[in-house]
N, C-alpha and C positions, 0 to 999 in steps of 0.2 A: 765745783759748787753743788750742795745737796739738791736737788728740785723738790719744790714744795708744791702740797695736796692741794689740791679744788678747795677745800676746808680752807686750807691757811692763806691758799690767795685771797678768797674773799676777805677771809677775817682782814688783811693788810688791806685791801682796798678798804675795807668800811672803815680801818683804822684811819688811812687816811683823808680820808671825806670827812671826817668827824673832825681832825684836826684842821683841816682846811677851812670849815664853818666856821670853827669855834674860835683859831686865828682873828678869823674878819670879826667876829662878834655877832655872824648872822645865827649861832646856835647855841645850844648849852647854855643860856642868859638864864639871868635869877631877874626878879624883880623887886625893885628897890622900897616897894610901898608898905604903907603899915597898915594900911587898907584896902582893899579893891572895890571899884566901882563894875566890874564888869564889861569895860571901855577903854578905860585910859591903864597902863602901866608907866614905868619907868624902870630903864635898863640906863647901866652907866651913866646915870645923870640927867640921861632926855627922857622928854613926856612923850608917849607912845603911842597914836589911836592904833589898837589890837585889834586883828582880824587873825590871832590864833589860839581861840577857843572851839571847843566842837559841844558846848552847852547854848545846844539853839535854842532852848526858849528861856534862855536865862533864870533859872528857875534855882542856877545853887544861889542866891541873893536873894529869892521868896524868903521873908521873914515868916511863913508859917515852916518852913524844912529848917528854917535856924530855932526856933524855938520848939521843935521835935526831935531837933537833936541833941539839944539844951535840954529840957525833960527829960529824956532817955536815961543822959549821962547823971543827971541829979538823982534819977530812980536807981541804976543799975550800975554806974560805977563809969569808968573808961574804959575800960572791958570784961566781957565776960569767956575765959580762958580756958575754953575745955572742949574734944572735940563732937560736933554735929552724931556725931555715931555713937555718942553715951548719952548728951545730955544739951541743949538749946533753950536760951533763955525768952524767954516768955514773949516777944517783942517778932521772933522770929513767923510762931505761931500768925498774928496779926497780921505782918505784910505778905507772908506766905498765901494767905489767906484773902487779903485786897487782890495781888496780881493773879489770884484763881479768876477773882470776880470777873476783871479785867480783860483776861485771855480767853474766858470761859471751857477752859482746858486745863489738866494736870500738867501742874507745872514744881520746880525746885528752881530755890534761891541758891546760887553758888556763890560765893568771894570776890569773882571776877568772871569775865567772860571766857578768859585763857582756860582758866581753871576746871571751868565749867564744862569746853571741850576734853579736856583732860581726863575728865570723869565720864563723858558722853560717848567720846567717841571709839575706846580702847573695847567698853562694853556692848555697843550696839552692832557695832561691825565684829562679824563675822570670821573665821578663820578662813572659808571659804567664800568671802564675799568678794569685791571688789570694787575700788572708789576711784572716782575719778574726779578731779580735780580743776575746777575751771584755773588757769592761768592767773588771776587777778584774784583771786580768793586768799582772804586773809592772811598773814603770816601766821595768828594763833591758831588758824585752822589747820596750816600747815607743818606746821610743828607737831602740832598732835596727830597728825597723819602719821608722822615719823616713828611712832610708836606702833605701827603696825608692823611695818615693815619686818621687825624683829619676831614675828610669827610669818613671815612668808605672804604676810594678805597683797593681791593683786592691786598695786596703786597708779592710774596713770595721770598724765596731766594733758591737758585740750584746750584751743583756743578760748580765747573770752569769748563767752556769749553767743558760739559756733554752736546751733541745736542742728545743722546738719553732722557735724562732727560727733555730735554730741549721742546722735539716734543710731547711727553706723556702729559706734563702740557698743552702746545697750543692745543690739543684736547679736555682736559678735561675743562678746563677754559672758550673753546670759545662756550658751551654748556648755559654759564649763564652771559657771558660777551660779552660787544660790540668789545673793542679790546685789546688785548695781546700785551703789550711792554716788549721785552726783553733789558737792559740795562745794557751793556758792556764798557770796556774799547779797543781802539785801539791797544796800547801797554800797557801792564799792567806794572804800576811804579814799582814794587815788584821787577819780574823775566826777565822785559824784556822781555815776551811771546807775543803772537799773539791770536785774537779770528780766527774764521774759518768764515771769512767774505764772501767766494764765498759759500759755505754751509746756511749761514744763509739766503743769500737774495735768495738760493733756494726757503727754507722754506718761505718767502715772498711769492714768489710765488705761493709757492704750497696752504697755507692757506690765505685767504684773511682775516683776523680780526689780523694778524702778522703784529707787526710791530716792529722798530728797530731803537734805539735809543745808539748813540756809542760817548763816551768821548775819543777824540785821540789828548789831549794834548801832548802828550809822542810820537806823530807819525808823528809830525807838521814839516815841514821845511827840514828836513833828509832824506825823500822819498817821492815817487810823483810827477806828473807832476804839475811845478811849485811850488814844498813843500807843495802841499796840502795834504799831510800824507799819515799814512798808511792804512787806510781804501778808501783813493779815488785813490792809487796805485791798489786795488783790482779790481776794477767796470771798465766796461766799458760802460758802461751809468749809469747815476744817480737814484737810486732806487724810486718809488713814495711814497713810506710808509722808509724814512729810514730820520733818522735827527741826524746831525752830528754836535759836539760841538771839536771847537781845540782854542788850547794856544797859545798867542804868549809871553808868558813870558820863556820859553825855548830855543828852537832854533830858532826862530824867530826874539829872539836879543830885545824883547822890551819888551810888556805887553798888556793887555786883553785877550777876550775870543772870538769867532767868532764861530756864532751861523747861521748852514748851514742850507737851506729850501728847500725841496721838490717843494714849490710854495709859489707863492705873499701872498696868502689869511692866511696861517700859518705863515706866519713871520710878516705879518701885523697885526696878530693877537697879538701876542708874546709881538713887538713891542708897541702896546699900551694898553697891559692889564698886561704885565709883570712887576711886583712890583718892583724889582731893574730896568726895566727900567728909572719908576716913579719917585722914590724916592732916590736911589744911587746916589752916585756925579757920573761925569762925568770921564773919562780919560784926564790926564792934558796935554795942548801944547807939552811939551818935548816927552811927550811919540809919543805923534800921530803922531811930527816930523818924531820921530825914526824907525816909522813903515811903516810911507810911502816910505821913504829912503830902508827900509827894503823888502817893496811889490815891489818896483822897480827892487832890487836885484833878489827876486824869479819868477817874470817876463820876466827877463835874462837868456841866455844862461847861465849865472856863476850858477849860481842856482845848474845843471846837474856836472859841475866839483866840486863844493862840498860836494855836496853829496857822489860821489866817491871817494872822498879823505878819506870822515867818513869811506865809505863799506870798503877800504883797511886796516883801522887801526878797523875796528870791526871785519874784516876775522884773524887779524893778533893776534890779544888777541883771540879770538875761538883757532886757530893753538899751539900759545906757553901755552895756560892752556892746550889743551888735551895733549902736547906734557910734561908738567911736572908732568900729571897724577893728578890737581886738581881737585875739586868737582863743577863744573861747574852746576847749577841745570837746566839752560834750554841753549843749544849751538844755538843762532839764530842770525839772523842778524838784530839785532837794537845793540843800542849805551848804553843797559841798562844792566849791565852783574852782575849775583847774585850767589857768591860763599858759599857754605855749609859750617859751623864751627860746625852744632849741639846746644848743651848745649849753655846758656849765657853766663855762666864763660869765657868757650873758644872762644866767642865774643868780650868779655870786656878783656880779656888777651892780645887774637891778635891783636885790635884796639891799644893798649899801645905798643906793638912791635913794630908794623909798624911806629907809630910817632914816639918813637924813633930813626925810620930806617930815616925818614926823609919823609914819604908817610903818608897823611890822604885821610881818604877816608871813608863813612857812613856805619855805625852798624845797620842793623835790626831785632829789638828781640822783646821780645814778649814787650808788645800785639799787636803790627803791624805785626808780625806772629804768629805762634804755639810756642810753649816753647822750643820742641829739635829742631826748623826748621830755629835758629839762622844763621845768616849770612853777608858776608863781600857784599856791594851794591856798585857798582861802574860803574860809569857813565863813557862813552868818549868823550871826543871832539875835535876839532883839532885842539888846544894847544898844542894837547897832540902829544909828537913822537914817533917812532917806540921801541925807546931805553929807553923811559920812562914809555912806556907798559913791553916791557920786563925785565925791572930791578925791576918793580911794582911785578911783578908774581913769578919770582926769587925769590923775598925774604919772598912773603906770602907761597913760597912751600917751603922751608930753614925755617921759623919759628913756620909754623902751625903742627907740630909735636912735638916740644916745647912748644904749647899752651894746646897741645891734651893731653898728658903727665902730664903737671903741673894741668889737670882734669880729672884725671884719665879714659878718653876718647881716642879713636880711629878713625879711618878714617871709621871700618865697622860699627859702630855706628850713622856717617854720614851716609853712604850709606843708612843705616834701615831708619834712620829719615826720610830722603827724598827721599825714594823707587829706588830709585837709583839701576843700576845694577855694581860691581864692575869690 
């Protein structure tokens, strides 16, 4: 029998976990409505309360981003087909232009976030540089790392959030390298965690061939002055060696990726040698509508009252999970909350309870984690009420002991898995 590559194994595992979901009905679902409320769906015929959106301030349902996206299109068509590096239609200029206000930084609108590292990061790093890579950092970050490699650039990968590991490497590296990119996530999609952002631009500091490169789609719109996230919530000036990439297809209510600069001379760079800038379509009318509709909003005082409305309903699931004694894996204050089941099985079991209960909400098992470090992913946003957080938690701490049981599994099992203290 042939033996298959590292490549093909995965691809068959992820093949079959995909199939495995999509089996049960716990993934690959369409929904059956001809409306959304931002709450309720319907999959296979049952009514749904949803807890897997990652638009926390529910802002794609603001009637001023639907009627800027409606505008847009009445002005400028369904799209406008031609690419950024000849010719951008007038709409671009505008929100280009609000998310400067915004970030108070040079900044470029990309398609998407993927795309946007795509362009970022092939030209900022160096042939002689080398990046390293926290462990939990994005897959699109990751990805586009891969594209170094094919020039020989030094890449390595480091514990999560290890800054002792982290300082050891920038010593030893800056001995044969021009510069050290560490690249992180702002909030990690996983667990909902934090990097140690006022520590790191320490280390800026302290080493000059540091520098620091942070994907905070997940940190966009929900925190910060004016929603510029959670990494420009940390700073109180803008670091010179630090480059910041955020989403606006989350809480932002629209779409692309917003690609922040230290200075002119690097975003000008970016901008016209950056390959998805070149060659990618553009962002269409409706969108750009949506987002300038949207930059207006976070411009606004209202900006600070929604965000506060999220903090109360993120303080208040943190409250009612330690209060029903669940496996909460990190208690913080983002809107990304990731409960421990352990083993698959009692992934795949729970996810089938819960829609039956009348709750969906995303499964993450391996290989988007470890094998026993299964778990229930749930996002909030402010759809969502106080009474549908806690009937949500109610019934995964009422069931997840009937899950644990029908796999011959336990809570301290949990606890081992994910070092947890009980």
């Amino acid at each position: 029998m042939e033996l298959k590559s590292k490549h093909e194994q995965i691809l068959d595992i992820v093949d079959e976990v995909s199939s495995t979901v999509s089996k049960l009905g716990i993934a690959y679902c369409t929904t059956e409505d001809y409306e959304l409320d931002g709450r309720i769906v319907h999959i296979n015929g049952q009514e749904l309360l949803s807890f897997g959106s990652c638009s926390y301030l529910g802002l794609e349902l603001d009637p001023r981003l639907k009627a800027g996206a409606i505008d847009a299109v009445q002005r400028y068509g369904t799209q406008f087909s031609s690419s950024r590096s000849y010719l951008s239609v007038s709409l671009y200029s505008e929100i280009e232009n609000l998310l400067g206000q915004m970030f108070n930084q040079p900044i470029v609108l990309a398609p998407t976030t993927t795309l946007g590292h795509l362009s970022n990061i092939p030209v900022l790093i160096g042939d002689n540089d080398a990046v390293i890579l926290d462990s939990q950092v994005h897959e699109c970050v990751q990805t586009s790392v891969q594209l170094l490699k094919t020039r020989n650039v030094t890449v390595e990968l480091i514990r999560h959030n290890r800054l002792d590991m982290l300082e050891e490497r920038i010593k030893t590296l800056s001995e044969t390298h021009k510069k050290i990119w560490y690249m992180a996530d702002g909030v990690y999609s996983m667990y909902g965690d934090f990097p140690p952002i006022k520590e790191l631009v320490q280390l800026m500091n302290k080493y000059e061939q540091f520098y620091l490169y942070v994907d905070d789609a997940h940190g966009m719109s929900w925190t910060g002055k004016n929603g510029t996230g959670y990494v420009m919530s940390q700073l109180t000036t803008y670091p010179e060696k630090l480059y910041l990439v955020c989403g606006l297809a989350k809480a932002f209510g629209s779409a692309g990726g917003v690609l922040v600069f230290p200075d002119e001379a690097s975003r000008n760079k970016v901008r016209h040698c950056g390959k998805t800038m070149i060659f990618s379509g553009p962002i269409q009318p409706a969108v750009l509508g949506a987002s300038i509709s949207s930059a207006k909003i976070h411009l606004s005082g209202e900006i600070t009252k929604l965000q506060n409305d999220l903090l109360k309903r993120m303080e208040f699931f943190n409250k009612t999970a330690r209060a029903l004694g669940l496996p909460l894996i990190t208690e913080t204050n983002s809107p990304i909350f990731f409960i421990g089941v352990g083993k698959p099985d009692v992934g795949y079991n729970m996810i089938k309870r819960m829609m039956q209960l009348g709750f969906y909400f995303n499964l993450s098992v391996f290989p988007s984690v470890s094998y026993k470090n299964t778990g229930l992913r749930i996002p909030l946003t402010l759809h969502h009420t106080f009474a549908d957080i806690e009937n949500l938690l109610k019934a995964i701490a009422e069931q997840l002991p009937y899950a644990l049981n029908d796999s011959h599994s336990n809570m301290n099992e949990i606890y081992k898995s994910f070092k947890l203290v009980a």
